[in-house]
PAZAPA-4460 file (N, C-alpha, C; in steps of 0.05 Angstrom, whole numbers, plus 32768, in hexadecimal, padded with zeros to 4 digits):
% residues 85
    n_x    n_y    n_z   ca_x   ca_y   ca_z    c_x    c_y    c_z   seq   type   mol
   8157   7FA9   7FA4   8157   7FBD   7FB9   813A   7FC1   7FC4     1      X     A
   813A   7FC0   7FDD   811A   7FC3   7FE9   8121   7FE3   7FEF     2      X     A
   8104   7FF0   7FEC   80FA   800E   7FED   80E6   800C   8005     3      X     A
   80D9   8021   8013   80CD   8021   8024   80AE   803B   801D     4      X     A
   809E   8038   801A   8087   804D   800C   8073   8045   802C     5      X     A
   8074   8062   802C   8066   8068   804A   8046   8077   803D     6      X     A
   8039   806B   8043   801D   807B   803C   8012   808B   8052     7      X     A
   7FFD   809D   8055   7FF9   80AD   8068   7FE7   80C5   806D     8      X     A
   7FE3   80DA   8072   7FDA   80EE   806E   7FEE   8104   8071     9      X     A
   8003   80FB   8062   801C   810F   805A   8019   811E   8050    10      X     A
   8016   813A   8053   8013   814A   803E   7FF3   8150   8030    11      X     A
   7FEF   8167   8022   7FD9   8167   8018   7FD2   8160   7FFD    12      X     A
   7FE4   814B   7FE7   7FDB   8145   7FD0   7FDD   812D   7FD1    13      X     A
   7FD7   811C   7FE8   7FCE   80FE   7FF1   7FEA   80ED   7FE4    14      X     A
   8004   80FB   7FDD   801D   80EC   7FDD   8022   80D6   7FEF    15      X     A
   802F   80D3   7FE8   804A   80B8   7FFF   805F   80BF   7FF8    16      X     A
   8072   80BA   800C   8092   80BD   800F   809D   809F   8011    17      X     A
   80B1   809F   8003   80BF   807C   7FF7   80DF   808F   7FFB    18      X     A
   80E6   8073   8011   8109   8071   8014   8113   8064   8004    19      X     A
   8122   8072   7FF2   813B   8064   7FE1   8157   8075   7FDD    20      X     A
   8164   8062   7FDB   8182   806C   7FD6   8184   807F   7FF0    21      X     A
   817F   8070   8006   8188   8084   8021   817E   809F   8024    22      X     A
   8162   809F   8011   8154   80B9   801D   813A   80BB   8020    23      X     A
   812B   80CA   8029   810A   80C9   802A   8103   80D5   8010    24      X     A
   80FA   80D1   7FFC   80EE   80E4   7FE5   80D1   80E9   7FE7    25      X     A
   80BE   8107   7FDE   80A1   8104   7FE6   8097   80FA   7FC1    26      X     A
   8085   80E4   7FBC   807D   80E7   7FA6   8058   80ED   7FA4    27      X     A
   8054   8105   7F98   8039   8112   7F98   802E   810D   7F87    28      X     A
   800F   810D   7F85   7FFC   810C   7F6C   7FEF   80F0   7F70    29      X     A
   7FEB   80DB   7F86   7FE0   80C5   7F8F   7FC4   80DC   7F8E    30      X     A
   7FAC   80D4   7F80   7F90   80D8   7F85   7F8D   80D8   7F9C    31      X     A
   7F7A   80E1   7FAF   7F71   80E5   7FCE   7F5E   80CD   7FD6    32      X     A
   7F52   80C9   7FC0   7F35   80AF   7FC3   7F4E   808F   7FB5    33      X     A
   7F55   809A   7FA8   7F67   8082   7FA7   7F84   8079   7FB5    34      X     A
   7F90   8087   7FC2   7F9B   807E   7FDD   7F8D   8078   7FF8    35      X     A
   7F72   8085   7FF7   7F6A   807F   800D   7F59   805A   8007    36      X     A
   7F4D   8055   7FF0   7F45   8043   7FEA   7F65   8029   7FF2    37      X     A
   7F7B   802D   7FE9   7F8D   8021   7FE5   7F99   8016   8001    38      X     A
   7F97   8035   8016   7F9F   802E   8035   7F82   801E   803D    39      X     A
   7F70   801E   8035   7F60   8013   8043   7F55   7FFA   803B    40      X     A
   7F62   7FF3   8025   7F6D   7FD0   801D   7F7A   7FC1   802D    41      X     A
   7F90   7FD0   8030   7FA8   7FCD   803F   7FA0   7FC0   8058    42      X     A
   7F94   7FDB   8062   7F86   7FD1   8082   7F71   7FB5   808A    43      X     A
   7F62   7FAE   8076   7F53   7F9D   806F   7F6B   7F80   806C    44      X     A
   7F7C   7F81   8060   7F8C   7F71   8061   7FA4   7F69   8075    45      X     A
   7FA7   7F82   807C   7FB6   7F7A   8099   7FAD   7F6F   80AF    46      X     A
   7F8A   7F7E   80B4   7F77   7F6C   80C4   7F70   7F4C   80C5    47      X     A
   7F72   7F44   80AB   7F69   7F25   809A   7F89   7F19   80AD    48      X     A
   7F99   7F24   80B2   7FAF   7F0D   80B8   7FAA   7F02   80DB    49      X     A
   7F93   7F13   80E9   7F8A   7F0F   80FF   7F7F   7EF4   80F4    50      X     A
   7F75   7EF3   80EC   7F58   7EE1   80E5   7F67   7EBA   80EC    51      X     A
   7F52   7EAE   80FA   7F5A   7E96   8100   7F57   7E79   80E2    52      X     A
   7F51   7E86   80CD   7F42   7E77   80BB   7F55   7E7A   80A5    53      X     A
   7F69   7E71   809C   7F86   7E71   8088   7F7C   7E7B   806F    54      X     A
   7F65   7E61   806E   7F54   7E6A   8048   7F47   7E80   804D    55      X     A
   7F3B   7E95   805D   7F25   7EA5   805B   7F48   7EBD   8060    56      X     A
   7F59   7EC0   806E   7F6C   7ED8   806B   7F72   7ED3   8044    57      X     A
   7F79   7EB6   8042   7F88   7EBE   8024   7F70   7EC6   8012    58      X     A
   7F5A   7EBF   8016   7F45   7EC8   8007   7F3E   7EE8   8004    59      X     A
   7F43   7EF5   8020   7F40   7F16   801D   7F5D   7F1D   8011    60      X     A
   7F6D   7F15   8018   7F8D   7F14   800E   7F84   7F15   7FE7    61      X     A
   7F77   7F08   7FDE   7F71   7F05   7FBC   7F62   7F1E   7FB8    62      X     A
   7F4B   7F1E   7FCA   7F3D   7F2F   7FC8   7F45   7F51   7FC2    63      X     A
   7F55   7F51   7FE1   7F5E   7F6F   7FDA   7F77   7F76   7FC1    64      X     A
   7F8A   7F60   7FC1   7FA3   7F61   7FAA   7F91   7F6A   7F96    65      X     A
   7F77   7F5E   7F8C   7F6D   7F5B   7F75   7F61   7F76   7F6F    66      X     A
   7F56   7F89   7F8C   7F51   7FA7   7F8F   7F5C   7FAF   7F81    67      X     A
   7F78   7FAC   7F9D   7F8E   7FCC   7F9D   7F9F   7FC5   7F93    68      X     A
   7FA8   7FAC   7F81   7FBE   7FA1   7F80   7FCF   7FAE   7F66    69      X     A
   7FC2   7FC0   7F4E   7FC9   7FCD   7F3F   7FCE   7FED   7F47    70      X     A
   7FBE   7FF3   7F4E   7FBF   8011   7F5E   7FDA   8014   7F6B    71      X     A
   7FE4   7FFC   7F7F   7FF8   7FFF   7F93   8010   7FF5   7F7A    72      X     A
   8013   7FE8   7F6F   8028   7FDC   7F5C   802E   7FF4   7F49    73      X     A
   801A   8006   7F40   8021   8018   7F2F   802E   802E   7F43    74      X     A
   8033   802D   7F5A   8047   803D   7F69   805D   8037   7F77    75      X     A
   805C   8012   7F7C   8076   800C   7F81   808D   8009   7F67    76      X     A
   807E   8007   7F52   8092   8006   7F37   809F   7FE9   7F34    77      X     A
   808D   7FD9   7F40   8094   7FB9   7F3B   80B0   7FB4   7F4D    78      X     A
   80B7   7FC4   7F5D   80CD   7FBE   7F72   80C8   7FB1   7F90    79      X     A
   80D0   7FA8   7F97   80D8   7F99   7FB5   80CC   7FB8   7FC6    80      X     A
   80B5   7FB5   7FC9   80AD   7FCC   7FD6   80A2   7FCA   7FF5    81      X     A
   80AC   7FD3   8011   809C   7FCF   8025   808E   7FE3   802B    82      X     A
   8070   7FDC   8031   8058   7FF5   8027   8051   7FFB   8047    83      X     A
   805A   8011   8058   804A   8018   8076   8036   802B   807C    84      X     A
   8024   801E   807E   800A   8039   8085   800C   803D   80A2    85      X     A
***
């Protein structure tokens, strides 16, 4: 089952809201410096797919997984997760 975890400036305890089972749920208690560190992986990596140079995108691609890649996994719960900032 794919879930959907919307990151954001939702709310004031730096949460995200994740669709499952046909509903929006809010889940709170994401740190403020560490969601923002995590969206701003993200962004870094979405930018790298601009990039004309295959090895230098998959290289920031290692780079940031290797960041944020625990931080964001300890909130998808190892599921089929699509992450939208």
């Amino acid at each position: 089952m794919v879930q959907f975890m919307v990151l954001g400036n939702i709310g004031s305890d730096a949460g995200y809201w994740v669709y499952r089972d046909g509903h929006w749920e809010h889940v709170g208690g994401w740190g403020v410096d560490s969601i923002r560190e995590v969206q701003a992986g993200l962004a870094v990596l979405k930018a790298s797919t601009q990039l004309r140079t295959p090895e230098l995108a998959e290289s920031i691609a290692r780079l940031v997984a290797g960041a944020i890649g625990s931080e964001l996994a300890e909130h998808t719960g190892g599921e089929h997760t699509v992450v939208i900032t």
